[in-house]
C-alpha positions as CSV (number, residue, x, y, z in Angstrom):
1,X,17.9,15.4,20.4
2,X,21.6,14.2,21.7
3,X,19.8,11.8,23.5
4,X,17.8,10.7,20.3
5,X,21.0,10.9,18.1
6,X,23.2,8.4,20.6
7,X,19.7,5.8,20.8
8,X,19.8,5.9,16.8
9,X,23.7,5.2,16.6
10,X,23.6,2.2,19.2
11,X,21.0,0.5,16.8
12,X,22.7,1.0,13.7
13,X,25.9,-0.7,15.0
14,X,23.6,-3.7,17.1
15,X,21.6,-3.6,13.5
16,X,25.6,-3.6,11.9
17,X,27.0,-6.5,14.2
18,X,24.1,-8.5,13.1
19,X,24.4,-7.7,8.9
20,X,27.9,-8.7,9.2
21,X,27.2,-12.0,10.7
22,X,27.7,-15.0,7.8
23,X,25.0,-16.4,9.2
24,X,22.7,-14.3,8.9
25,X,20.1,-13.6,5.5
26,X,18.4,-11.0,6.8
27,X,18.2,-8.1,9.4
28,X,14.8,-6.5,10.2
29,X,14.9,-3.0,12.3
30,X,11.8,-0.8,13.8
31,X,11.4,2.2,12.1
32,X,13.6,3.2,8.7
33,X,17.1,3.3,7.8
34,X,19.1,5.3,7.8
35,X,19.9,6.7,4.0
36,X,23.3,7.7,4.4
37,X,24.8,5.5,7.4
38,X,27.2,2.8,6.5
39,X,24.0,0.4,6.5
40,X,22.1,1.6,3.6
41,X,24.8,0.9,1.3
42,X,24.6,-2.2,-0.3
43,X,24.4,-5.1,2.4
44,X,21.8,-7.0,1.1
45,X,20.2,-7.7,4.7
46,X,19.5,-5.1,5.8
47,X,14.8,-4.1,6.2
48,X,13.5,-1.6,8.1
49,X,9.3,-1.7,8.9
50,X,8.0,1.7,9.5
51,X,4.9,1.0,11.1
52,X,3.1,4.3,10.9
53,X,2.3,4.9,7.5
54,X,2.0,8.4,7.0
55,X,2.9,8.9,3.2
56,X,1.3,6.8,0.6
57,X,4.5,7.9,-2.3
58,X,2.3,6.1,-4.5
59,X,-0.5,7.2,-6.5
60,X,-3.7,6.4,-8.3
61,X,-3.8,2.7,-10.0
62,X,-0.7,2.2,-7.8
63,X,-1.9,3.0,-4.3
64,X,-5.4,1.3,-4.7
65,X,-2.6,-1.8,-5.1
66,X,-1.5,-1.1,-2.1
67,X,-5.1,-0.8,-0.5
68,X,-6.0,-4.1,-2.2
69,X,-3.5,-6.2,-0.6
70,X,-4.6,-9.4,1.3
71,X,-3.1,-11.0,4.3
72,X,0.7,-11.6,3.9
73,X,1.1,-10.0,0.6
74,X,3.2,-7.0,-0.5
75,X,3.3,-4.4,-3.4
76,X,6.1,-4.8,-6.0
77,X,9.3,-2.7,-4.8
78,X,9.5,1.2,-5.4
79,X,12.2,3.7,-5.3
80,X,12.2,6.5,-2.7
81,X,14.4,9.7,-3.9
82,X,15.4,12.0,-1.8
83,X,16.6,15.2,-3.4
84,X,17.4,17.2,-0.7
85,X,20.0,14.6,0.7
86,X,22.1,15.1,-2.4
87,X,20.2,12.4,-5.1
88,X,19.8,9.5,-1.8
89,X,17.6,7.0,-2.3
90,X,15.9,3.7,-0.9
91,X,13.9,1.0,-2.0
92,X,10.5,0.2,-0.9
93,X,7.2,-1.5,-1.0
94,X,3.8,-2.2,1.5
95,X,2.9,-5.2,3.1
96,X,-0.2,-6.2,4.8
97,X,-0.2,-7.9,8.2
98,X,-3.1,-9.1,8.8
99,X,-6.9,-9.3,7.2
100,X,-8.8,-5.4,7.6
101,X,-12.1,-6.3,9.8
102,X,-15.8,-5.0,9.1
103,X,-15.7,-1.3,9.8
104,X,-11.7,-1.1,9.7
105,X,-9.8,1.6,7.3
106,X,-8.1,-0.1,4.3
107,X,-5.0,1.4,5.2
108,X,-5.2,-1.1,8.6
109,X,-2.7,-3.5,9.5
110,X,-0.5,-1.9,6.9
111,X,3.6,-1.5,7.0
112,X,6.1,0.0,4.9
113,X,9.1,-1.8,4.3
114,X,12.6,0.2,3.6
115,X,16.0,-1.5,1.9
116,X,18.6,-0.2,0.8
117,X,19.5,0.3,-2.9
118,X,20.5,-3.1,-4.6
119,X,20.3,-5.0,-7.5
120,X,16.7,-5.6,-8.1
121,X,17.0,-9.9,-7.7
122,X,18.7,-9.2,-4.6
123,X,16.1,-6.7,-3.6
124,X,13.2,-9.5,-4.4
125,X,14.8,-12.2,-2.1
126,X,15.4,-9.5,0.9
127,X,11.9,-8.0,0.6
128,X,10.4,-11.6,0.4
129,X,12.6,-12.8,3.6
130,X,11.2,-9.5,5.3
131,X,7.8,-9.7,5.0
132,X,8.1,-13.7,6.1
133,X,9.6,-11.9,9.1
134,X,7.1,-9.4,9.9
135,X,3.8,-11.4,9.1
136,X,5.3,-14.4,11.3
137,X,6.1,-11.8,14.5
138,X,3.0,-9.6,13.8
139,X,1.4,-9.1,17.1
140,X,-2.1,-9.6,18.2
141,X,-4.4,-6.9,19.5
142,X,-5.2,-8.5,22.5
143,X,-1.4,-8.1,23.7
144,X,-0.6,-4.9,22.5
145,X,-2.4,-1.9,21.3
146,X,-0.6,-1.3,18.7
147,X,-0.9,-4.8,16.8
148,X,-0.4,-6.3,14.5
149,X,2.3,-3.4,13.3
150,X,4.1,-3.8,16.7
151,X,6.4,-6.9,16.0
152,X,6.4,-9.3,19.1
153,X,10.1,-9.4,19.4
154,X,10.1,-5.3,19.7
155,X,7.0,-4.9,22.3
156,X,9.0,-7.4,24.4
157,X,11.9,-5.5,24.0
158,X,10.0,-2.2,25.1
159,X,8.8,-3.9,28.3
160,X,11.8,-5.2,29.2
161,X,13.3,-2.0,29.0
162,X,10.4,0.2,31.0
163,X,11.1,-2.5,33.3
164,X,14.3,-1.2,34.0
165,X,13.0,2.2,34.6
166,X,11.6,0.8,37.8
167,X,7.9,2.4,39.7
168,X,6.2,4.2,36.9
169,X,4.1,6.0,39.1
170,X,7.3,6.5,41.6
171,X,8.6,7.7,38.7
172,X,6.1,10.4,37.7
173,X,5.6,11.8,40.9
174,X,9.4,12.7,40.8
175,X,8.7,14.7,37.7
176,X,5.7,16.1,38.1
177,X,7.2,17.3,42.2
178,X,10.5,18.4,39.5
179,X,8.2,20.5,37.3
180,X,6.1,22.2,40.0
181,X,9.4,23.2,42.1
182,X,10.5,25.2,38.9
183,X,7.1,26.7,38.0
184,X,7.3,28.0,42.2
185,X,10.8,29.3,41.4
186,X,11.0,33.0,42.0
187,X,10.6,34.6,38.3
188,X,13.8,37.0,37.8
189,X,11.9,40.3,36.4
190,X,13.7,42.3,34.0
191,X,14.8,45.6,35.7
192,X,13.9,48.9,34.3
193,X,15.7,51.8,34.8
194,X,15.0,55.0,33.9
195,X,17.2,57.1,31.8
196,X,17.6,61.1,33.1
C-alpha cells in the first residue's frame, strides 16, 4: 500500500508539472483523479481515462446512450458525487474507441473519462480535447492485448519500465526460490504448558 501510495503521489506531481505548463491545453492521465488532491480543483486540463469500466452510473435511456456510441464519440458530461468523501465530486462522460466487431459486447472499446469540477464551457472544450487524445493514441490489438483502451504512449511506457526490471524469468526464479525458503522455515509451535 506505501508502495502504491508513493507511485500515486509521483504521478500527480509529473501530471502537476505538466497542468502548470502555459503551453499546455490539456493533460490526460491513466486511471482517475484524484478527488481531493490539488489537481482536481479547478485546472481546467486536467482528464483521467479509466479504462476498465466497471460502473455504468448511468441508467436506463441514459446508459443505452452510452452503449449506442459510434467510433470517436462520447456521451454528454455527468456529475459523479461522492458522499462519503464529504459532498466530493467529478465530472464525467464515456467515450468509444473504436467500432465494436461481430460477436463483441457493446460495452467494447469503451472508456470513461474523469475531470475535475468546472464551469460547464470549460468542461466541453477539455472533454472534447481528451477524447481527440485518446481516440488518436488508442492502441491496436495486434500490439497489445489490452487495445484499444491501452493508450500507445502508456503501453510504451510499461515496457520501458519492465525493461528496467531486467530477466523476467531471472526474476521469478528469485521469488519463487524466496517463497519456498520461507514455506521450508521451521514453523515456531505454540508451547503448551500445563497448569498444576
Amino acid at each position: 500500500q506505501e508502495l502504491n501510495n508513493l507511485m500515486q503521489e509521483l504521478e500527480h506531481d509529473v501530471a502537476q508539472k505538466e497542468v502548470d505548463r502555459p503551453d499546455v491545453q490539456a493533460v490526460v492521465t491513466d486511471g482517475p483523479i484524484p478527488y481531493e488532491h490539488r489537481l482536481a480543483a479547478g485546472t481546467g486540463k486536467l482528464a483521467g481515462i479509466i479504462k476498465n469500466v466497471q460502473e455504468a452510473y448511468l441508467k436506463g435511456e441514459q446508459f443505452a446512450t452510452v452503449l449506442g456510441l459510434k467510433t470517436a464519440e462520447r456521451t454528454p458530461i455527468f456529475e459523479i458525487r461522492y458522499p462519503e468523501s464529504s459532498g466530493s465530486s467529478k465530472m464525467s462522460f464515456f467515450l468509444r474507441l473504436r467500432a465494436v466487431t461481430p460477436f463483441a459486447s457493446q460495452m467494447a472499446n469503451l472508456v470513461r473519462i474523469e475531470l475535475p469540477v468546472m464551469g460547464l464551457t470549460e468542461a466541453i472544450h477539455l472533454a472534447n480535447l481528451a477524447s481527440a487524445i485518446a481516440v488518436h493514441y488508442s492502441s491496436n490489438l495486434w500490439g497489445d492485448t489490452r487495445a484499444p483502451q491501452n493508450l500507445y504512449p502508456v503501453g510504451a511506457l510499461e515496457t520501458a519500465l519492465k525493461n528496467r526490471l531486467g530477466d523476467q524469468r531471472f526474476l521469478r526464479s528469485v521469488i519463487m526460490r524466496t517463497l519456498a525458503e520461507s514455506d521450508s522455515a521451521p514453523k515456531s509451535v505454540p508451547s503448551t504448558q500445563s497448569q498444576d
